[in-house]
N, C-alpha and C positions, 0 to 999 in steps of 0.2 A: 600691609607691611607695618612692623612697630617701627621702633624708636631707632633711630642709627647712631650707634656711637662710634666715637674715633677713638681706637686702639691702638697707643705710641707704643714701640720698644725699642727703647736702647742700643745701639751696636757701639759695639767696643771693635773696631777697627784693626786688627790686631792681625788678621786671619790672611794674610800674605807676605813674599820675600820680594814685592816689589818696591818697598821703600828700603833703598839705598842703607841707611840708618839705620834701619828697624837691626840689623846686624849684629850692631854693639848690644843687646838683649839676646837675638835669637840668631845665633853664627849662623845655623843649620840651612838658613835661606828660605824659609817657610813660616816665618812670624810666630807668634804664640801657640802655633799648633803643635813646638817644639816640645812647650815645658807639657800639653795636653797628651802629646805620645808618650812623654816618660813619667807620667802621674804613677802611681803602686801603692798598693797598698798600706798602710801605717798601723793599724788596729783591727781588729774582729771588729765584724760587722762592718767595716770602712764598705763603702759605696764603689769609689774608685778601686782600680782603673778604669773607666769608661770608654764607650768610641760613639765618635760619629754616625750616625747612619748613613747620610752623605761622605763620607769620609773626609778626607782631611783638605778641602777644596780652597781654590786661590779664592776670596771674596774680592778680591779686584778685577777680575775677570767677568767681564758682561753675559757670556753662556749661565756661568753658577748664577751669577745675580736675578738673569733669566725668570731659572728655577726658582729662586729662594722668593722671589718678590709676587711668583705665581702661587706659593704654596700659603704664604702666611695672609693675603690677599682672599685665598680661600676658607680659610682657619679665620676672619676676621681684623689680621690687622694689618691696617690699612696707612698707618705710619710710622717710619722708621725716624729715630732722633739720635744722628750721627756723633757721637763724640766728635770733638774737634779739636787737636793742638796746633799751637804754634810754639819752639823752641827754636832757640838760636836762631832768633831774627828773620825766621821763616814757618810755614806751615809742616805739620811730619802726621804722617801716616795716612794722609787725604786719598791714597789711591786706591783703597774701597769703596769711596763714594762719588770721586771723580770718572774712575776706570772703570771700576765694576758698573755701581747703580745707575749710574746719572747715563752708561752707554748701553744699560738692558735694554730692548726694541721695548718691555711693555711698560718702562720706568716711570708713566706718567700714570699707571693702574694704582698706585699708591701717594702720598703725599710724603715729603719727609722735612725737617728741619735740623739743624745744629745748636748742640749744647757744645758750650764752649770748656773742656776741658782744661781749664787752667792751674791744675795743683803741678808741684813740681817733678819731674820724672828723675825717678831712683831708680837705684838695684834690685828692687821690689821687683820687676821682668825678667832678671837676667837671675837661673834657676841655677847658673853655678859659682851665684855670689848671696843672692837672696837672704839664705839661712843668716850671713855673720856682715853681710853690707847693706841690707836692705835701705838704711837710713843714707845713704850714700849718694847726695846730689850729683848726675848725670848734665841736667838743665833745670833752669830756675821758671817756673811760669811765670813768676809775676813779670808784667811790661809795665814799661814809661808812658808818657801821653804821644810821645812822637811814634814808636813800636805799635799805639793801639790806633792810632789812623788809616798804619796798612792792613790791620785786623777790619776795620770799618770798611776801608775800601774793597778788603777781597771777599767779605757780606755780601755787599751790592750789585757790584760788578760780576762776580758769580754765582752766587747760591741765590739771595732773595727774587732773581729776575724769573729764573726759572718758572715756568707756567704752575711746576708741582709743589711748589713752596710748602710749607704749611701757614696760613695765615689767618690769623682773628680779625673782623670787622674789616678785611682789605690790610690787616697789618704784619708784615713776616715777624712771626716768631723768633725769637732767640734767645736761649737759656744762655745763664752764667752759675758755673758748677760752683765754684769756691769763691763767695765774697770776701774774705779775709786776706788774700792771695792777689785780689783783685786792686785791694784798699792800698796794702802795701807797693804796689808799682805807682801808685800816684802820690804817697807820701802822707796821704789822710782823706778822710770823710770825703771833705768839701772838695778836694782835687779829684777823685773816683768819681761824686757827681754829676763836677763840669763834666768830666768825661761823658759822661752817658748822656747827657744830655745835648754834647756834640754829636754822639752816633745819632739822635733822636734827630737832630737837625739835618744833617746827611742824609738820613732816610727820606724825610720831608721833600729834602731839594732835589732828590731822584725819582719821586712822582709819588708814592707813597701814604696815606693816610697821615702815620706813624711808624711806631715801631713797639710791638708787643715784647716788653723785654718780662723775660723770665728767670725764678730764682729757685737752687735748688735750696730747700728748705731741710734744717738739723734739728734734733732736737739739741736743749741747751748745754746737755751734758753725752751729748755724742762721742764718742771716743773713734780713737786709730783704727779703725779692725782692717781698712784694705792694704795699709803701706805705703798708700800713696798721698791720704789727705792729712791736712793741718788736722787742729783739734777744733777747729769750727768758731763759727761765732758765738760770742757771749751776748750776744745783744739778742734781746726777746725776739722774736720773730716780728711780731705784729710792729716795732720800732724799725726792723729792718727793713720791709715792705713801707712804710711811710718815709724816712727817711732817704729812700732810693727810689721811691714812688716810682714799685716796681708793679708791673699790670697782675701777674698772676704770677704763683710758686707750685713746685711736684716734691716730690722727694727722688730721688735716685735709687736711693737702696735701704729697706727696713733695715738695715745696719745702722742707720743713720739717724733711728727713732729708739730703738730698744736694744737689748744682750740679745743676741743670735745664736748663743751656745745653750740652745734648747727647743725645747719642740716646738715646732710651728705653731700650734691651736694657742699655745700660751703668748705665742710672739704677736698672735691677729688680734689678741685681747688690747693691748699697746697699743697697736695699731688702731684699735676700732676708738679708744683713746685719745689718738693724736688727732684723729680726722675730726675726732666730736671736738676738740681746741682750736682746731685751722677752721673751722666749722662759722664759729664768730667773727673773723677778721672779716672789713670791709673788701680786701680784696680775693677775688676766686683761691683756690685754693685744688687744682685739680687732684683726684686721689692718684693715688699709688699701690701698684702693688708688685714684690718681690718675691721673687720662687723659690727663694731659700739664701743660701752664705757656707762657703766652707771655700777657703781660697790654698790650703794644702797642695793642691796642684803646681803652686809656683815656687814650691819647698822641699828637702829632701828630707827635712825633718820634720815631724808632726808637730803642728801648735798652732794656738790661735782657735777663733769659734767653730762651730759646726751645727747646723741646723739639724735637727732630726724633723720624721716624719711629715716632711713634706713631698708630697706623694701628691699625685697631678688630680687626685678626690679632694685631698686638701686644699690647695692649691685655688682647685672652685670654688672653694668657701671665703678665699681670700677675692679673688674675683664680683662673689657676689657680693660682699660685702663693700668693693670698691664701685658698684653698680649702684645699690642702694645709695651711696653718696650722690651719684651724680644727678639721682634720676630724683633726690628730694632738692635738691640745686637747679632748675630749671633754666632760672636766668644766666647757666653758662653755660657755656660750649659743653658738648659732651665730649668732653677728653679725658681719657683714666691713659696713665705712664705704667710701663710694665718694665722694670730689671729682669731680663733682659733678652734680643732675640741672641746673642750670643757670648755671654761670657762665661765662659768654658771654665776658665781659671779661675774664679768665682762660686762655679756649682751654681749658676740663677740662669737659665738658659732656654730659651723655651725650643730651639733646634732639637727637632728627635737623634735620639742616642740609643743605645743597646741596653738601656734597664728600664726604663718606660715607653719608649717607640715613641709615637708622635701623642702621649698622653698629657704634656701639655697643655699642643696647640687643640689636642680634641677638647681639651676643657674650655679654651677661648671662645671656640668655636659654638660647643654647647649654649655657653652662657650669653653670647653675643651676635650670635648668626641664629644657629638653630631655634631658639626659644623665641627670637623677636621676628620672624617668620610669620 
């Protein structure tokens, strides 16, 4: 047998009408699969409309989860990294991973963790305001110190206990999507990292190693492309990771490193880039790799980036190249992040659809199962 690597992807949690809320986005009672049934065309040569090959299935539902956690398990990936919100002084859209994953019979074939989605929620979702409201505050993510203890507490008490956790050295992982977002609900620096290092202490007193906190990583001139994030931090990386004396950082989305409104081979070149600069930081530096960008789905009018010729041959090349990182890094975990096993409204999605079939996950597979066989 080779080397086993851990293949995270993303879920954007979107893909149900079981949360109450979720409404005020998508009336239709079926989550974002709303704005994905009414995608159309915009241009010659446009990709969309797409579908499903599964069709347009509740991901809260333990049957689908079932499936889905059998299929990508066989395809190679082996953990899921839940988005996670909390608005309005509660958690919102948890019941894909509460209801669905966490109640699959085979839920423990996989590991998963939470990234904490904390940028603010707009009209960016809601596809018949999108076009002329997007910028249009919904709910604010940033929280206070007293807001982020029940965030701590509902870590502990439900997600970290779990047998399937994801964990480094004995430590549950937990990603923080937007530092700046983060900074702001405690008022500054030094306030954000008492905070963290209350959760750090919390984790300690509930038997715990630690606590492997995770950051996603911008480049310094990252810009808006999804609708939903700030414009990122200005602070170097390698300051923010000492500063926050954070354990390890991924990226989310090659959006968040380069211009996406162009061909993928040009956008791996950046990439290959970014990796060789996170490359030098004291702390790990897991790769990343994205399936492409084009968020048109959530709009009725055309605008904004668009990835070309990423095509699941290509795709591999992004793969291997995130392989190659891992495997000259020894002394880390073997953990490469994928955008995404579901974002539909995005275009980065690794779910078979009707223009590639499961061409994708066949390339996961290839590069991370079959070859290390």
């Amino acid at each position: 047998m080779g080397k086993k690597y851990d293949i995270a992807a993303f879920i954007w949690p979107s893909y149900t009408g079981d949360e109450p809320r979720s409404r005020i986005f998508w009336p239709e009672g079926y989550g974002e699969w709303q704005s994905v049934r009414s995608a159309h065309s915009k241009y010659e040569g446009d990709s969309w409309p797409r579908k499903p090959l599964w069709g347009y299935v509740n991901e809260a539902n333990p049957d689908v989860m079932e499936m889905q956690i059998n299929c990508a398990v066989r395809h190679g990936v082996n953990v899921f990294i839940y988005d996670w919100y909390w608005y309005d002084d509660r958690p919102f859209l948890e019941n894909c991973l509460n209801d669905g994953f966490l109640k699959a019979p085979n839920n423990t074939d996989m590991k998963f963790y939470i990234m904490w989605a904390n940028h603010d929620a707009n009209q960016t979702w809601a596809k018949n305001l999108s076009d002329d409201q997007s910028n249009t505050v919904v709910w604010r993510g940033a929280v206070d110190f007293d807001r982020f203890k029940h965030v701590v507490e509902r870590m502990i008490e439900k997600y970290f206990c779990k047998p399937n956790y994801y964990k480094i050295d004995g430590c549950p992982v937990f990603m923080i999507y937007q530092l700046d977002t983060f900074i702001e609900g405690f008022g500054s620096i030094e306030e954000a990292n008492k905070a963290l290092k209350y959760m750090r202490d919390e984790v300690k007193k509930a038997g715990y190693p630690g606590l492997h906190l995770q950051t996603t990583t911008r480049n310094s001139h990252a810009m808006n492309v999804s609708g939903v994030d700030s414009k990122g931090m200005r602070i170097p990386h390698r300051e923010i990771m000492e500063i926050f004396d954070f354990d390890s950082s991924s990226h989310y989305q090659f959006a968040h490193v380069t211009n996406m409104d162009r061909d993928y081979l040009e956008i791996l070149k950046d990439v290959e880039t970014a990796y060789e600069q996170l490359s030098c930081d004291s702390k790990p530096y897991f790769p990343h790799v994205s399936i492409g960008w084009d968020n048109n789905p959530r709009f009725h009018r055309l605008g904004g980036a668009i990835t070309k010729n990423n095509t699941p041959e290509n795709f591999e090349k992004a793969l291997r190249l995130a392989k190659k990182y891992a495997d000259e890094h020894p002394e880390q975990v073997p953990l490469i992040t994928i955008n995404s096993w579901n974002e539909w409204t995005e275009t980065s999605y690794l779910q078979p659809d009707d223009l590639y079939g499961y061409g994708y996950l066949e390339a996961v597979k290839k590069v991370f199962v079959d070859e290390e066989e």
